[in-house]
N, C-alpha and C positions, 0 to 999 in steps of 0.2 A: 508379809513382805512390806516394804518401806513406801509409804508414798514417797519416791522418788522426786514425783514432781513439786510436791507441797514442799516437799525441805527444802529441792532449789532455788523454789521462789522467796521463801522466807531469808536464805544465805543471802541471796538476791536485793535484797531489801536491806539487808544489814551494814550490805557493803555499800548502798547507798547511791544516790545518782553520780557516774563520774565524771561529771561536768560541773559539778556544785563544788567549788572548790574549798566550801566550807562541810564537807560532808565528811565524811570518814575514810572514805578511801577512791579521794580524787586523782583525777589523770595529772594534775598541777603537781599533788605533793611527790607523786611514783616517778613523775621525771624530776622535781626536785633533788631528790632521795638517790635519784640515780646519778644524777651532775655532784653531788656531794660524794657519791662513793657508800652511801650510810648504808647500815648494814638496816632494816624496815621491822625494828624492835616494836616501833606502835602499829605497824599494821596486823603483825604479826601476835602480838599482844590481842589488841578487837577480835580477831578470828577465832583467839582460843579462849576468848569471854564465851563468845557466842554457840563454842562447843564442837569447835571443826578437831578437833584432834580427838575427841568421843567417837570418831569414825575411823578411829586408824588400829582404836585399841579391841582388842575381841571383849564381843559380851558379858563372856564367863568370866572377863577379868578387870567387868567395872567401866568398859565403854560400852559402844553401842552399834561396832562391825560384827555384822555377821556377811554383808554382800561385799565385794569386790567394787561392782559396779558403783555402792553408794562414794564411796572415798573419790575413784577415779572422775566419778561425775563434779561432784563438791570441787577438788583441784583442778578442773576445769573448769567452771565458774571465777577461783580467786586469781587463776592464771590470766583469763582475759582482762584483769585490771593490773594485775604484777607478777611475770615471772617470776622476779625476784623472790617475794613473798610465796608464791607458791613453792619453788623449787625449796626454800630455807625449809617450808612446814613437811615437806613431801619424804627430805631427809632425814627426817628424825623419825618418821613411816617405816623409809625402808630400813635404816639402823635400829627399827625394833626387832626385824621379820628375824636374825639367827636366833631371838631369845623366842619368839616366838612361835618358830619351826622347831630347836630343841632344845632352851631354857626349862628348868623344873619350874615348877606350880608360884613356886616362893617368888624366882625370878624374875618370870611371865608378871605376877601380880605389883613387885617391886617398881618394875618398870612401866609398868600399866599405870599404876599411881605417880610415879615422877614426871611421866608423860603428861598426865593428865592437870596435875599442879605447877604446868607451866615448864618443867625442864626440856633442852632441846638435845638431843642425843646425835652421833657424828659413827659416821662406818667406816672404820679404818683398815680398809684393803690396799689400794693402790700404793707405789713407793715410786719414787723417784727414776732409776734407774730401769725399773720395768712394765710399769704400766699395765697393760693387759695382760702379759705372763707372769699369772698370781703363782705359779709353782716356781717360778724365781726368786721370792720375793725372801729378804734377807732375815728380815724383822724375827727374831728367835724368842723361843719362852723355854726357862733352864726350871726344872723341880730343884724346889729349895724346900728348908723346914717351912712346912704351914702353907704353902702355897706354890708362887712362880714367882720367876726374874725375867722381866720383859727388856730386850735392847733391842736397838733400831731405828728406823725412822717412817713415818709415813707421808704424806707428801701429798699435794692438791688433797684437800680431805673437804668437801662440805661441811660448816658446821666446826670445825676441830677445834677452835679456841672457846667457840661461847657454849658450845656444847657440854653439863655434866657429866656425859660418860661417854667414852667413845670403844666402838666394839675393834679388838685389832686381834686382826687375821695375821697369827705368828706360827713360824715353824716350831713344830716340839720333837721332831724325830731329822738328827745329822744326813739323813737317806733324803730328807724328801719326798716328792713326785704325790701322788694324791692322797696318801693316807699318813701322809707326814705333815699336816698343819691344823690349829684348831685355834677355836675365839674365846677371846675373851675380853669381856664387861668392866674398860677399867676407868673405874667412879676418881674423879679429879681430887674431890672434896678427902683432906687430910695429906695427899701424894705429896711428898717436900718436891720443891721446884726443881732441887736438883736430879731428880728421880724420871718427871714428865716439864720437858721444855716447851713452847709451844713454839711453831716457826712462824715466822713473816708472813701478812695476808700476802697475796699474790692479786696485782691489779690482773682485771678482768677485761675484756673485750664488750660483753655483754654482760648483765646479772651485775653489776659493777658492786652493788651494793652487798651482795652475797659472802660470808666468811667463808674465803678459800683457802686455807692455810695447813697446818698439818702438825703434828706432835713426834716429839725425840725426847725416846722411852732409854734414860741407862738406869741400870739394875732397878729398873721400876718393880715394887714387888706389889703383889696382888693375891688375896687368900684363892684357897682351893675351891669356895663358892665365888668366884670369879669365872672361873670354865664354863662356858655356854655349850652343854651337850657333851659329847666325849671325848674322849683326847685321840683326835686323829679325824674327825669328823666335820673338822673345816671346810674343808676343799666342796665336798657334799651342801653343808648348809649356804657357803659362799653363793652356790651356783643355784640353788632352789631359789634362794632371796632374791638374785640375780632374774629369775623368771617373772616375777611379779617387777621389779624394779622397769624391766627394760618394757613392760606393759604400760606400765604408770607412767613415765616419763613421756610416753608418746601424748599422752592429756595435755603438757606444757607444750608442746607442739602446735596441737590444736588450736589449744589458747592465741598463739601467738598469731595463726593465720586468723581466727578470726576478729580479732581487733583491726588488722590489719585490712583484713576483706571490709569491714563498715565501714572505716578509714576511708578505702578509697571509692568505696560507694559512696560515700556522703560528698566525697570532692565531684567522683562524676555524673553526680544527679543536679548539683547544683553549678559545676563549672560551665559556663555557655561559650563554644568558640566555634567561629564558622555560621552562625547562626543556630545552632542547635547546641542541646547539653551532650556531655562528653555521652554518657550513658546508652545514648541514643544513635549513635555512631556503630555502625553494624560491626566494625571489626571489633570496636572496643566491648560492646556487649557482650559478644564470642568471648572475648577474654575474660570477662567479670563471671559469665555462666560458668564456665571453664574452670576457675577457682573456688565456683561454689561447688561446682558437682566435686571436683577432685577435694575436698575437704567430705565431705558427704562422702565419699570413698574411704576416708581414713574413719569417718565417725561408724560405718560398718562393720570394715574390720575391727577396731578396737572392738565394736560390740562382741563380735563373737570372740575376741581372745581375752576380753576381761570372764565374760561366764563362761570360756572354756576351763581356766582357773578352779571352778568348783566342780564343773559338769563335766570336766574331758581330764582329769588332773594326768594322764598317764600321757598325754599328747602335749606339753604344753612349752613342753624342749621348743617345738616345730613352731607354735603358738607366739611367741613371743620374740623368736628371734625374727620370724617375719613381720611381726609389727614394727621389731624397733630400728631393723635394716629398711622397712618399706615406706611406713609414714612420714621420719625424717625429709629422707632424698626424694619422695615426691610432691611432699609438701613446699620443698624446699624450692623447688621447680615454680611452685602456685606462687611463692614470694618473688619470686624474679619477675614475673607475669604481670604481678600487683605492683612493682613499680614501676613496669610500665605505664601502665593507665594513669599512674599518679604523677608522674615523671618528677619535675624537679622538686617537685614539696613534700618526696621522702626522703630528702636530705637535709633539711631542716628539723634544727632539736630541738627550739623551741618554739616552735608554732600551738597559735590553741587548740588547734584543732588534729593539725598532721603530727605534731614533735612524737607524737605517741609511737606514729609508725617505725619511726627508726632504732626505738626501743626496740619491741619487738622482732624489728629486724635482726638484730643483735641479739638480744636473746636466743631467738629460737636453735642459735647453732648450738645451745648444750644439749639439745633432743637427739643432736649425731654423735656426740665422743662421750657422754656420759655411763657409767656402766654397762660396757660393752659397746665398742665402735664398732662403724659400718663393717671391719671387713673380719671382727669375731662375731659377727651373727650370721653374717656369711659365710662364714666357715662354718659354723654349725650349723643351717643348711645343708649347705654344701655334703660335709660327712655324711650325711643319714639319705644322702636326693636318691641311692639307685632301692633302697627299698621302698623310699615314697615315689617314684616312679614309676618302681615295677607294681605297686598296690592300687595305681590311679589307672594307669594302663590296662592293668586284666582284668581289671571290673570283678571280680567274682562276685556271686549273686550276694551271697550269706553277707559276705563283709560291705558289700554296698547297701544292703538293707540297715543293716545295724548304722550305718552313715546317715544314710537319709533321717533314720528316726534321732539319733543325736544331733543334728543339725536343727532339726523341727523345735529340739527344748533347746538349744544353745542359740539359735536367732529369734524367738523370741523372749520379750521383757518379759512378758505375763508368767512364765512357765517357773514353778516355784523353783527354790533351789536347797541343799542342805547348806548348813553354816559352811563357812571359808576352812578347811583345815591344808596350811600350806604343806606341812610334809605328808602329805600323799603326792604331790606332785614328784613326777618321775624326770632323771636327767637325761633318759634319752626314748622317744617315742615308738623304738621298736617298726615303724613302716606303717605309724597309724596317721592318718593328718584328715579326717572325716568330712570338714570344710570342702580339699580339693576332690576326694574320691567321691562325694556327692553329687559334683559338677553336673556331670552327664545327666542324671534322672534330674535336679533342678532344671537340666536345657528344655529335658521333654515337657517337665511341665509348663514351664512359658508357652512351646508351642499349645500345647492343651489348651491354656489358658487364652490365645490369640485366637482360635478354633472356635473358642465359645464368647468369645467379647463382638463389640460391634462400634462400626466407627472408627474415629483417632486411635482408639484403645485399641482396638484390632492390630490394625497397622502396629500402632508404636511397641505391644506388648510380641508381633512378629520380629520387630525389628532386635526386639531385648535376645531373645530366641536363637535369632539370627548369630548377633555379636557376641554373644555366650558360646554358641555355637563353637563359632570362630576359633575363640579363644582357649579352650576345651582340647579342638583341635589341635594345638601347641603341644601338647602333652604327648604325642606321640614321638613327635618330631626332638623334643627335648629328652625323651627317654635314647632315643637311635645315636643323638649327636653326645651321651652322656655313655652311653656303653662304647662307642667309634674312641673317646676319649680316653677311657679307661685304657681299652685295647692298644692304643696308640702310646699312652702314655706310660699306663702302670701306676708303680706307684708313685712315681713325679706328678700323676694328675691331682693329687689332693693339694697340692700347692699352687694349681696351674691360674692363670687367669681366668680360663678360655670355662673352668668348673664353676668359679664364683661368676662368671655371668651366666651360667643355665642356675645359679641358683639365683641368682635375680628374678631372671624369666622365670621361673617357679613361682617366686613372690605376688608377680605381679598376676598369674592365675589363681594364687588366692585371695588376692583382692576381688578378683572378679567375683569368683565364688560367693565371695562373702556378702559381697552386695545382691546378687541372687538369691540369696537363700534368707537375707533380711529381707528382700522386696517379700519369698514366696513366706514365711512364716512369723513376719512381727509388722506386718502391715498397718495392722487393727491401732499399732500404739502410734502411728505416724502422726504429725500435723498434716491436717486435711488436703493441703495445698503438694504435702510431696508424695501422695498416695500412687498420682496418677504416675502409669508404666514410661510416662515422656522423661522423668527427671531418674528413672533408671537407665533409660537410652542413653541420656549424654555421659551418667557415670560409667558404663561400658562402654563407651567410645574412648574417654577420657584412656580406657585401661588395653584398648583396643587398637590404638595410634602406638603402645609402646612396639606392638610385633608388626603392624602395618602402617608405616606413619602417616604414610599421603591418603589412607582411608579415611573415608568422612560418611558416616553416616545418618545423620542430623542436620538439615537445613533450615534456613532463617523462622520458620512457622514454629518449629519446634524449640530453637532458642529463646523463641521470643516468650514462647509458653513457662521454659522454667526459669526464664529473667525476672516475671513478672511473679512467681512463686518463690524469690530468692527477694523479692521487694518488699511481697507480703510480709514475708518473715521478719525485716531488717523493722518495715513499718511499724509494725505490731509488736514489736518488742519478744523475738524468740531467737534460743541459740540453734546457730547454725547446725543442727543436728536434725536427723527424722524425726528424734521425739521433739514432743511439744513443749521444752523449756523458759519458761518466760525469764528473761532479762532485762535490765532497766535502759542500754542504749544497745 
């Protein structure tokens, strides 16, 4: 396995202090860069000296991925200094994965290698006119002698101008619908202009600096080892690529709250008003805990659906679309939160200290509409809730065994794994989600676990117990009001509102889960300071006010507890995660 933690810290270091604004990859030049619009070719450049794209490529093929986890971590480190630069490097990741998942040997290694010698690669799905419905999509491939004729257009593409080769998702069958589209790998170098046009960047909101732009393919031709996989086979690898993507992207998320969260830690440790620092200000503390624990929320879940990826591959439908519908929009909540405490100096862009925040503010909105918006992973949810309902619900003993024990190797880090092979991953999980049907045996063992503690621990690890409980609880209620919907609606309910918000509620029970099942089996890998059962109280609260708002289970003793363990961390230089990653601010 990777020391994890020794390449972080080494990334760590590469990237350099970013307050030195002679360093390599300072807070000064990322908003310079970003007021200019520049697309971050030198940062982006230093990372791939230093061997960050060796993590994106498989082993066998001359990098040095085999975990999930290694990449997802890495792009969370280069994210809390530049989305920008994260997201450019992250795309040419997921525009490996169709060649990846079903490229031949030749292909897989072609592209391994161009990767690796610095080319940036662009995933050409979306178009114009349809967006999310990829089975719309215009963009045709005709069989000619020796190959294809590609016409069409693609449109917002990551990457699509500076990118060599861009993968484009075109229809090959007049029919359509799922087995009518397939990819293909088309390499810029020799293409006459008139053949691949490129379109206009598209000014940005956030990511400013980002090539958002797109390509319009007429009779673009492309040999027969152009085809990634088989013909008709698109729609399939779209969507597996798709599963890892909407995982990944939730790391620029992260990233983003946590710059944001030191940001305004450092304003309210040092701001003095009223006679005291903001920090120390009971209500604002609340808030600052608040957005550590709900960040700690998301670092959970991601953990368990980055190594469900290799350990749950046949679950991972269910996996991923709740991370990338749940981290978003609750993270998104902790930034609204965080400018409170910071108030007017996260409007400011160029401050030395705050300009940062507003960055990030800005950015993180591509973590919601990027591959897959909130309300298509909601839907996918959605479609599969009455079998994962009915499997959470009936508890049967056999299937709740086999849950417990894959939950023990997918929350913890220690627990070995085999190499990453993305196509075993399945597109729809069948009524398996092992996370939530775990729940219940997780609750008992909290209580077990409060049974046999003493002291704080007692209390606080009842209390975890408790709010799991609770939470758990839901599930019945969400199954009654999801069958009452059905019955009422039919089949107008798969489009209803009243579905996508029980598959919310869902979501947010496997959050809970997920942080139970991290506290009960990846403990041992914590930072010493969030071991104790207090800083999973407040994460179940945080998850606990979504079904019961005006419930509070956590008073001033206990905030104060994990304020001062959200201190330690910022102090001592670690990212805001259970594990112990050291960071330079």
């Amino acid at each position: 396995m990777t020391d994890l933690i020794a390449l972080m810290a080494d990334l760590e270091d590469h990237l350099g202090d970013p307050w030195d604004a002679s360093g390599p990859m300072p807070y000064a030049r990322v908003l310079q860069y970003d007021e200019d619009e520049r697309y971050p070719h030198a940062f982006v450049d230093h990372l791939a000296a230093w061997g960050l794209y060796d993590w994106i490529v498989p082993a066998g093929h001359g990098g040095r991925a085999v975990h999930v986890e290694d990449g997802f971590s890495l792009y969370r480190l280069v994210g809390r200094r530049d989305p920008t630069s994260a997201t450019a490097m992250v795309l040419t990741s997921l525009s490996y994965m169709p060649v990846w998942i079903a490229g031949t040997p030749a292909q897989r290694r072609h592209f391994a290698d161009a990767i690796r010698g610095g080319s940036k690669l662009a995933w050409g799905l979306s178009e114009r006119r349809h967006g999310s419905d990829v089975l719309a999509n215009e963009t045709t491939a005709t069989r000619t002698d020796g190959g294809w004729l590609l016409n069409g257009e693609k449109w917002t593409i990551g990457n699509a101008t500076v990118a060599a080769a861009v993968m484009v998702f075109a229809r090959t069958s007049d029919k359509g619908g799922p087995g009518g589209y397939s990819i293909f790998a088309v390499e810029k170098a020799g293409i006459p202009q008139e053949q691949l046009a490129h379109l206009p960047d598209e000014p940005l909101h956030g990511l400013r600096g980002l090539d958002m732009s797109g390509v319009r393919l007429t009779d673009c031709f492309v040999p027969d080892s152009a085809l990634v996989g088989r013909v008709g086979q698109g729609l399939e690898v779209a969507l597996k690529s798709s599963q890892l993507a909407r995982t990944a992207i939730s790391s620029i998320a992260m990233s983003c709250v946590d710059t944001a969260l030191r940001t305004t830690l450092d304003f309210a440790s040092d701001r003095v008003i009223f006679g005291g620092a903001v920090s120390e200000v009971p209500y604002s503390k609340r808030q600052l805990v608040e957005s550590f624990a709900e960040l700690l929320v998301a670092d959970a879940l991601t953990t368990g659906a980055v190594r469900a990826l290799q350990l749950a591959p046949a679950q991972v439908s269910v996996w991923s679309s709740v991370v990338k519908y749940f981290v978003p929009t609750f993270l998104e909540e902790t930034l609204a939160r965080l400018t409170t405490v910071l108030g007017a100096r996260y409007y400011l862009r160029s401050h030395p200290r705050h300009g940062i925040f507003q960055k990030v503010l800005r950015d993180f909105a591509i973590s919601n509409f990027a591959d897959g918006n909130t309300v298509v992973n909601l839907k996918n949810i959605a479609l599969q809730l009455d079998r994962l309902l009915a499997s959470a619900v009936e508890q049967e003993p056999g299937a709740v065994q086999r849950a417990v024990a894959a939950t023990a190797r997918i929350f913890d880090p220690a627990q070995p794994m085999a190499p990453y092979e993305p196509a075993a991953q399945q597109l729809f999980s069948r009524g398996g989600d092992d996370c939530v049907l775990a729940l219940r045996s997780a609750v008992a063992e909290l209580h077990r676990r409060a049974d046999a503690a003493r002291g704080r621990d007692a209390a606080w690890l009842a209390g975890c117990g408790e709010s799991a409980g609770l939470i758990a609880d839901e599930l019945p209620r969400i199954a009654d009001e999801h069958t009452k919907l059905l019955a009422e609606q039919g089949r107008q309910a798969g489009q209803s509102a009243e579905l996508y918000d029980l598959a919310k509620q869902y979501s947010a029970v496997s959050a809970a889960a997920a942080c139970v099942h991290l506290y009960l089996h990846g403990r041992d890998s914590f930072a010493p300071a969030l071991r104790s059962p207090a800083v999973l109280l407040v994460c179940l609260e945080r998850l606990l006010r979504r079904f019961h708002p005006t419930l509070r289970v956590t008073g001033p003793d206990d905030i104060a507890f994990v304020a001062e363990a959200m201190a330690e961390a910022h102090r001592t230089g670690r990212l805001f995660s259970f594990r112990p990653f050291r960071v330079r601010w």
